[in-house]
Structure formats: C-alpha cells, structure tokens
PDB file as gemmi writes it, atoms N, CA and C in Angstrom:
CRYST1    1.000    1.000    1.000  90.00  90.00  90.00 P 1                      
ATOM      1  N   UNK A   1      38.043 112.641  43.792  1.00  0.00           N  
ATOM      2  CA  UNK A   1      39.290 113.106  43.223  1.00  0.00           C  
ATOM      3  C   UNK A   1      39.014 113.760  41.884  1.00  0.00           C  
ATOM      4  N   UNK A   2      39.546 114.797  41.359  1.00  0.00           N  
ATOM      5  CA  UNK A   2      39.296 115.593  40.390  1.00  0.00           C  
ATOM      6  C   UNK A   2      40.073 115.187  39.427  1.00  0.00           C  
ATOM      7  N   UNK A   3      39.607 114.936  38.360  1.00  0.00           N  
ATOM      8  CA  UNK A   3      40.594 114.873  36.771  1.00  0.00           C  
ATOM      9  C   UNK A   3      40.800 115.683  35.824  1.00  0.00           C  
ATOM     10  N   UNK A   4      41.962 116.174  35.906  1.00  0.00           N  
ATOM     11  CA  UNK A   4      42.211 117.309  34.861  1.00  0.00           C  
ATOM     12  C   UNK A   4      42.688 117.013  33.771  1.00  0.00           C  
ATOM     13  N   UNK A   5      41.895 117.476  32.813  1.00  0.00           N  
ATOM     14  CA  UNK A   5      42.545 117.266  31.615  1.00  0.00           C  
ATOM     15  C   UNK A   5      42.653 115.488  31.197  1.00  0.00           C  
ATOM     16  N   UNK A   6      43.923 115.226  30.600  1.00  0.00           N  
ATOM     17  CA  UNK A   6      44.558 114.083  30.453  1.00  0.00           C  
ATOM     18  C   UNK A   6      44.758 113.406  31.567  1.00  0.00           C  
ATOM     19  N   UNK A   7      44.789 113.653  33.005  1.00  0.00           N  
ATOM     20  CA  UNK A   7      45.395 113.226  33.753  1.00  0.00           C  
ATOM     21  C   UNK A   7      44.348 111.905  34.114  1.00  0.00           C  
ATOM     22  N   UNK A   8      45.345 111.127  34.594  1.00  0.00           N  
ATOM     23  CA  UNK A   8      44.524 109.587  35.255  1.00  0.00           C  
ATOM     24  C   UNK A   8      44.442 110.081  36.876  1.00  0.00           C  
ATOM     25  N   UNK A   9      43.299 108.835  37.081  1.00  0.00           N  
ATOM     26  CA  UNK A   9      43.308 109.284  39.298  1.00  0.00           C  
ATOM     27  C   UNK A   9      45.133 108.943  39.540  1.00  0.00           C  
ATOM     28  N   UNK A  10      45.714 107.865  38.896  1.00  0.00           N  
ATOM     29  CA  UNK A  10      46.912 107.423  39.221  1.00  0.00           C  
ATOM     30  C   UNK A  10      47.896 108.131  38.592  1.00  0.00           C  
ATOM     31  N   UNK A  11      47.902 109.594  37.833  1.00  0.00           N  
ATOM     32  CA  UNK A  11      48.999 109.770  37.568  1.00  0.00           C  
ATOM     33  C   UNK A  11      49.553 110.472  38.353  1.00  0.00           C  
ATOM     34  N   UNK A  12      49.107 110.987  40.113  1.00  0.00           N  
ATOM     35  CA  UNK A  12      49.726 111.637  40.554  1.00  0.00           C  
ATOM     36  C   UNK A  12      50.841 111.028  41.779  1.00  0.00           C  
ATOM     37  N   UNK A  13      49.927 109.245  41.469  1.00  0.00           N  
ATOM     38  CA  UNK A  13      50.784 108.495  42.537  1.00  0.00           C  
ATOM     39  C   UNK A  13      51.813 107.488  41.339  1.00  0.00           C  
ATOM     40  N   UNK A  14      52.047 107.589  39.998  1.00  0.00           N  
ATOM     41  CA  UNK A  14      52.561 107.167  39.110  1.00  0.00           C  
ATOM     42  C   UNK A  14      54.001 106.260  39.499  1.00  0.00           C  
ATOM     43  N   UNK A  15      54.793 107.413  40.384  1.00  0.00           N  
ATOM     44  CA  UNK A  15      56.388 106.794  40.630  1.00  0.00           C  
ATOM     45  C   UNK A  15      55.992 105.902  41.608  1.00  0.00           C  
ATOM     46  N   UNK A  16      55.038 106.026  42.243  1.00  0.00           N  
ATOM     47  CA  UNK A  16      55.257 105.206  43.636  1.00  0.00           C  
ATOM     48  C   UNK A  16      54.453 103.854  43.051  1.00  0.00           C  
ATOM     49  N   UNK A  17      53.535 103.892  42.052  1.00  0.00           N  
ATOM     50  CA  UNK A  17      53.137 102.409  41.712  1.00  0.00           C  
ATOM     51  C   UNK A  17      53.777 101.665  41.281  1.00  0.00           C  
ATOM     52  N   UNK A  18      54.936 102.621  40.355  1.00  0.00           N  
ATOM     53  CA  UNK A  18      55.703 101.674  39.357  1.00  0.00           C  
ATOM     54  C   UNK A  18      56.740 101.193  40.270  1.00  0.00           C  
ATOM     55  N   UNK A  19      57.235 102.039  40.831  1.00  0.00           N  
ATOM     56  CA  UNK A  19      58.466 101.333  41.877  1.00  0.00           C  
ATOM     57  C   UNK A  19      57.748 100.380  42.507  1.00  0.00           C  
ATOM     58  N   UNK A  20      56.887 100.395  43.488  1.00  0.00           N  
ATOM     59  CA  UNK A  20      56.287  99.240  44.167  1.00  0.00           C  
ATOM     60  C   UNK A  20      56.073  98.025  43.454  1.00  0.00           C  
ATOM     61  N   UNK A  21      55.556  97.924  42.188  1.00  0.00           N  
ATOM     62  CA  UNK A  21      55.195  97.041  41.418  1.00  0.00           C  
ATOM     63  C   UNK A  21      57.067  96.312  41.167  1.00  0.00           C  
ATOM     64  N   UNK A  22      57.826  96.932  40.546  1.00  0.00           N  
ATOM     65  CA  UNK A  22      59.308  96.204  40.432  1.00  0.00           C  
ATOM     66  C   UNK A  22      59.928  95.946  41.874  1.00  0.00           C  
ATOM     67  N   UNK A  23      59.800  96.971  42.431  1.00  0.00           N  
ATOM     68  CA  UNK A  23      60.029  95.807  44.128  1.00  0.00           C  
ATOM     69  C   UNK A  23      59.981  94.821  44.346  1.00  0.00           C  
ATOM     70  N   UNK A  24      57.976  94.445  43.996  1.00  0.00           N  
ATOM     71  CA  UNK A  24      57.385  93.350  44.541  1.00  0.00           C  
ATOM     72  C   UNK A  24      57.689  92.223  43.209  1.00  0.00           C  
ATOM     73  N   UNK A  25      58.171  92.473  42.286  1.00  0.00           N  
ATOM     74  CA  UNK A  25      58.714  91.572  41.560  1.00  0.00           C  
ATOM     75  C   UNK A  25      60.169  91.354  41.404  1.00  0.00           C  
ATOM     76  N   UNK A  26      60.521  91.929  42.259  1.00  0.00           N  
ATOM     77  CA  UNK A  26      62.104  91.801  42.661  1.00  0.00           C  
ATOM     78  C   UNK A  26      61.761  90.756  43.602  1.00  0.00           C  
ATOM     79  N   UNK A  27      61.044  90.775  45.038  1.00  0.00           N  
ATOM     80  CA  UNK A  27      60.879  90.068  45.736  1.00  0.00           C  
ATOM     81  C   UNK A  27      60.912  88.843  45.760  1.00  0.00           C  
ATOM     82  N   UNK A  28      59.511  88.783  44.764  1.00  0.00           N  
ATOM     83  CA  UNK A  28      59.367  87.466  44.319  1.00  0.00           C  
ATOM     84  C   UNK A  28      60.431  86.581  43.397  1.00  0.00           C  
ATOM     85  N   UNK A  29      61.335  87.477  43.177  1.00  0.00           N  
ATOM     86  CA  UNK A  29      62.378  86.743  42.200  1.00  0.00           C  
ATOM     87  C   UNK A  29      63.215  86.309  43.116  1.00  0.00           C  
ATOM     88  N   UNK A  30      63.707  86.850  44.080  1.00  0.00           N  
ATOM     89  CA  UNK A  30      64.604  86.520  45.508  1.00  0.00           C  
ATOM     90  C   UNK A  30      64.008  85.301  46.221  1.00  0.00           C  
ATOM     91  N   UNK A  31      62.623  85.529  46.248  1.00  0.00           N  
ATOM     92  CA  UNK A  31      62.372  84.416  47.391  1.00  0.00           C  
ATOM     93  C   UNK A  31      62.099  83.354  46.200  1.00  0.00           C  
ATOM     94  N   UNK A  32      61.982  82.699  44.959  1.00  0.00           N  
ATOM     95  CA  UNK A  32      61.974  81.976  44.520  1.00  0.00           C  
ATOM     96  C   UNK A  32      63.399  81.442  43.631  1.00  0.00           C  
ATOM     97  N   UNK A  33      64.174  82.220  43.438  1.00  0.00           N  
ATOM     98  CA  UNK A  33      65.259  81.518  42.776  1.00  0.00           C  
ATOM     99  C   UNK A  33      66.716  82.160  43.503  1.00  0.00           C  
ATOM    100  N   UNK A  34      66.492  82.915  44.414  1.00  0.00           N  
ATOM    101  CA  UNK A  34      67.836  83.564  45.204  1.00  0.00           C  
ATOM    102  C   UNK A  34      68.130  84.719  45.063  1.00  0.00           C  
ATOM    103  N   UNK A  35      68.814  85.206  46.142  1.00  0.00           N  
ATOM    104  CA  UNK A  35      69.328  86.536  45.447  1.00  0.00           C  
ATOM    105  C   UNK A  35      70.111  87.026  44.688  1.00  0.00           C  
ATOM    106  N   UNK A  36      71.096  86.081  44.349  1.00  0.00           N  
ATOM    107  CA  UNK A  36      71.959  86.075  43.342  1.00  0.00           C  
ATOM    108  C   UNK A  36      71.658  86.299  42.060  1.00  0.00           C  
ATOM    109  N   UNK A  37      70.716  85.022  41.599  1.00  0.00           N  
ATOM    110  CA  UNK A  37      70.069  84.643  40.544  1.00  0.00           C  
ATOM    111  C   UNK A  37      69.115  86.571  40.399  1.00  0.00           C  
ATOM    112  N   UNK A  38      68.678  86.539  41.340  1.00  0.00           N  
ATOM    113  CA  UNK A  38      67.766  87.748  41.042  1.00  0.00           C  
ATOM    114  C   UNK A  38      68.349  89.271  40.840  1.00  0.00           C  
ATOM    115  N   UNK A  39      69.357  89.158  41.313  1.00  0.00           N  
ATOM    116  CA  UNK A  39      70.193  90.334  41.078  1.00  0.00           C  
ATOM    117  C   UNK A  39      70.782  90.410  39.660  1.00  0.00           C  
ATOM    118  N   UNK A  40      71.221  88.860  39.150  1.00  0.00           N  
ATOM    119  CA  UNK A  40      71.394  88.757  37.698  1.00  0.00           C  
ATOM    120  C   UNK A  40      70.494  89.652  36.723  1.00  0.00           C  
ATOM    121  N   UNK A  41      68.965  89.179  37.001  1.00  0.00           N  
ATOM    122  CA  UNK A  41      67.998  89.438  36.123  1.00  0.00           C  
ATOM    123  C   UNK A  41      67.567  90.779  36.192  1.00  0.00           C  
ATOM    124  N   UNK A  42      68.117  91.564  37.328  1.00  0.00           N  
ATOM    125  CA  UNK A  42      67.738  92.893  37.440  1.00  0.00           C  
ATOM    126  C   UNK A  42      68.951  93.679  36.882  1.00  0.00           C  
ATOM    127  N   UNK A  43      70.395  93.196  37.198  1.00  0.00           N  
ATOM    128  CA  UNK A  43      71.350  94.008  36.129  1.00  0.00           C  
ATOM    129  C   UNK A  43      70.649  93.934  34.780  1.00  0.00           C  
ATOM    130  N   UNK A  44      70.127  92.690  34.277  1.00  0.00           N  
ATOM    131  CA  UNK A  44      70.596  92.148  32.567  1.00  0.00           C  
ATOM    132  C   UNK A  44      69.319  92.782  32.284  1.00  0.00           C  
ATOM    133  N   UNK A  45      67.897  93.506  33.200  1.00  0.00           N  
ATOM    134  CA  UNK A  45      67.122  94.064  32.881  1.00  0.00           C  
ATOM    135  C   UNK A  45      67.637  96.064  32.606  1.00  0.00           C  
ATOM    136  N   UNK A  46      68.483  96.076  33.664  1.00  0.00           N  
ATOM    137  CA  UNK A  46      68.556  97.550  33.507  1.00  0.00           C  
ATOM    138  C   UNK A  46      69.486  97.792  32.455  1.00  0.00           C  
ATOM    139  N   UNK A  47      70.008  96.728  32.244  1.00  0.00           N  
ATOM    140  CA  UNK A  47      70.964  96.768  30.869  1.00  0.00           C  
ATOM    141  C   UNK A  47      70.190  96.902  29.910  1.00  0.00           C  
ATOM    142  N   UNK A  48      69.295  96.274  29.541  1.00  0.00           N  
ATOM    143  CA  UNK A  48      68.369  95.773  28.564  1.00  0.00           C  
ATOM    144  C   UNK A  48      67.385  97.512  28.232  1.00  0.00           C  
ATOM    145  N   UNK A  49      66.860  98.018  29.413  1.00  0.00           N  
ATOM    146  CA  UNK A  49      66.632  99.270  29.524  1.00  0.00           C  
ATOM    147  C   UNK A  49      67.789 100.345  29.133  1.00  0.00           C  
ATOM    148  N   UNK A  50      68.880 100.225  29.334  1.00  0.00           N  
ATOM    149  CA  UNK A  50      69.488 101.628  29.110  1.00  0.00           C  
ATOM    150  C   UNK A  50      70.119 101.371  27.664  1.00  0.00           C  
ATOM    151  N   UNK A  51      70.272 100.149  26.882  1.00  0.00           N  
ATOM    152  CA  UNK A  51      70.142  99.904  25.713  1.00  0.00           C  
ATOM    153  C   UNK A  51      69.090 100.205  24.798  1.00  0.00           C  
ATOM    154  N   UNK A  52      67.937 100.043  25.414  1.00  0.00           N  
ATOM    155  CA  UNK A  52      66.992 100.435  24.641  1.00  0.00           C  
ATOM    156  C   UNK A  52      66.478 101.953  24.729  1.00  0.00           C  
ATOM    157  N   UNK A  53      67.295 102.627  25.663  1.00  0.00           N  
ATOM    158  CA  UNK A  53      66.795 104.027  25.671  1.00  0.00           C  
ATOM    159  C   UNK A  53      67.945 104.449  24.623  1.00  0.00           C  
ATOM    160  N   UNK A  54      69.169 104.080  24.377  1.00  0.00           N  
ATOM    161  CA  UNK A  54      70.381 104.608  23.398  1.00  0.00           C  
ATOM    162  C   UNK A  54      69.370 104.450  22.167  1.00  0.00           C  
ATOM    163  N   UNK A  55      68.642 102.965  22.400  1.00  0.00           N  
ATOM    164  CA  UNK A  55      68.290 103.271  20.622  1.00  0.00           C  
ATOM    165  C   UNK A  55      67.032 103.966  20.124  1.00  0.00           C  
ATOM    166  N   UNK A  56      66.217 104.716  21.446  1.00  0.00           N  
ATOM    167  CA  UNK A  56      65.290 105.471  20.924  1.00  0.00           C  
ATOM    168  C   UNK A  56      65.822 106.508  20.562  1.00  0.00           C  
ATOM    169  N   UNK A  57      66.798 107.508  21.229  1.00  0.00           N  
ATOM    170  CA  UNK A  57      67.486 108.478  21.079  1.00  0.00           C  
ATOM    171  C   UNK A  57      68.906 108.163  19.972  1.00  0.00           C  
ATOM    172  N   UNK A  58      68.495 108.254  18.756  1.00  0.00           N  
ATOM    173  CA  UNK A  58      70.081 107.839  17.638  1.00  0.00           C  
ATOM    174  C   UNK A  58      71.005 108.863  18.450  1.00  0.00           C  
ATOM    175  N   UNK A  59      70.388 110.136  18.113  1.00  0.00           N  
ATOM    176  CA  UNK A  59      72.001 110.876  18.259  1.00  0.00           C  
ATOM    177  C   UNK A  59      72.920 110.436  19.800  1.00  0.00           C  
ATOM    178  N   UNK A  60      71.866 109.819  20.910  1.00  0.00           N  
ATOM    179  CA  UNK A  60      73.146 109.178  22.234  1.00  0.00           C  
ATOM    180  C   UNK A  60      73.711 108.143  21.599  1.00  0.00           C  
ATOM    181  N   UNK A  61      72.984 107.089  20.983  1.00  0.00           N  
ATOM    182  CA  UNK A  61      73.634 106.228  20.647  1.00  0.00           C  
ATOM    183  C   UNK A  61      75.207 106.328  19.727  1.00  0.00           C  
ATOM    184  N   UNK A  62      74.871 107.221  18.568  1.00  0.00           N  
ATOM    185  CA  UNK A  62      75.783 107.577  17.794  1.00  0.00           C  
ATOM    186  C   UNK A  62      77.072 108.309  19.005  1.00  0.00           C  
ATOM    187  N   UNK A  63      76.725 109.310  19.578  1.00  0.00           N  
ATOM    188  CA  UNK A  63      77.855 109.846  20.552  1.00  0.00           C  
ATOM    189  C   UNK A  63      78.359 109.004  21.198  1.00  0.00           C  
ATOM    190  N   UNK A  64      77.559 107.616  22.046  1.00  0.00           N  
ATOM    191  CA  UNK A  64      78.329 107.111  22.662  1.00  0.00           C  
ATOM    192  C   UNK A  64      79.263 105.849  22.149  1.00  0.00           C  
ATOM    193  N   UNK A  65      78.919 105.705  20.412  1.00  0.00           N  
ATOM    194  CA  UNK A  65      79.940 104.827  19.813  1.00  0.00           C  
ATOM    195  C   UNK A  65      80.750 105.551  19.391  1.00  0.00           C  
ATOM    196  N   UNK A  66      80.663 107.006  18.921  1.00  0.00           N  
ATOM    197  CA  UNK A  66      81.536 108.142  18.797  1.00  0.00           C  
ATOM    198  C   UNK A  66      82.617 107.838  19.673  1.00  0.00           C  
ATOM    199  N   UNK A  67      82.384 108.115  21.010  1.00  0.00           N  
ATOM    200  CA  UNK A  67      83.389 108.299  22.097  1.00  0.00           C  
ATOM    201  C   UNK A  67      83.884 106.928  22.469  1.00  0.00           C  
ATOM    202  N   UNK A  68      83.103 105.717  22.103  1.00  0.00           N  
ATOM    203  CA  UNK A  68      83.676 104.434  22.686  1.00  0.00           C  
ATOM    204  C   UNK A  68      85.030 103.629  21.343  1.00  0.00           C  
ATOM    205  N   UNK A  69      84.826 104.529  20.558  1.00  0.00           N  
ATOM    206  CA  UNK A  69      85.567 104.314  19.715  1.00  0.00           C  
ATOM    207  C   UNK A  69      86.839 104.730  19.283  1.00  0.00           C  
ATOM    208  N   UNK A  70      87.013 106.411  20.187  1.00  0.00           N  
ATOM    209  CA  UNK A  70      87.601 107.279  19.420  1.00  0.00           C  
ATOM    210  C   UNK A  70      87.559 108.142  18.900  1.00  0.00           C  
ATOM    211  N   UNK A  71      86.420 107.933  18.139  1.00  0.00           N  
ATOM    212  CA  UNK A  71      86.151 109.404  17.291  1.00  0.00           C  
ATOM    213  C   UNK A  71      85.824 110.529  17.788  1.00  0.00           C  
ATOM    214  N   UNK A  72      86.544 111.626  17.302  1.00  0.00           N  
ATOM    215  CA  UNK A  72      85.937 112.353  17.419  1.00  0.00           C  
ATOM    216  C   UNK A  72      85.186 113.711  17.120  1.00  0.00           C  
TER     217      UNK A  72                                                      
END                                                                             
C-alpha cells in the first residue's frame, strides 16, 4: 500500500474504523447493562459531543445562545 504524504495505511478506511469501533462498544454496553441503560449513555454521549463542538467553535455557541434567548 502506498503512503502519500501525511497520509496513514488507515486513513483511507478512517470512517469505517471509527464507526465499527463505537458499534462494538455500543454492543458491549447492550449486552452488559441493557438497552435502555445503553441508549442512555449514547444520547448523554452525543450530547456531550455536540456540546463540545459549540465550544470549540465560540461564534456557534454565541449564535445559538443568541437565538435561544432572543436576541437578536
């Protein structure tokens, strides 16, 4: 396999590792504490993610207390 540049052997299979990898730890969260329970931890994770993408980016964050507020 050829490497260009910066690139890793894995950056061309990148989406498909990372998804597989949270799958298989989705899985394991289902078959050990339920699916309920595991569905919890995957909202309060993607929450946890789209919170933390507002606060890399100020100006979304600022717009979206802008707009959750009123202001405008």
């Amino acid at each position: 396999m050829e490497n260009n540049g910066n690139q890793t052997p894995f950056s061309k299979y990148y989406g498909r590792i990372a998804v597989t990898a949270v799958l298989f730890l989705f899985a394991l969260l289902w078959v050990t504490v339920g699916i309920f329970k595991a569905v919890f931890v995957a909202a309060v994770t993607a929450l946890g993610f789209y919170i933390g993408a507002m606060l890399d980016d100020r100006d979304a964050l600022r717009r979206f207390l802008d707009n959750f507020l009123g202001r405008h």
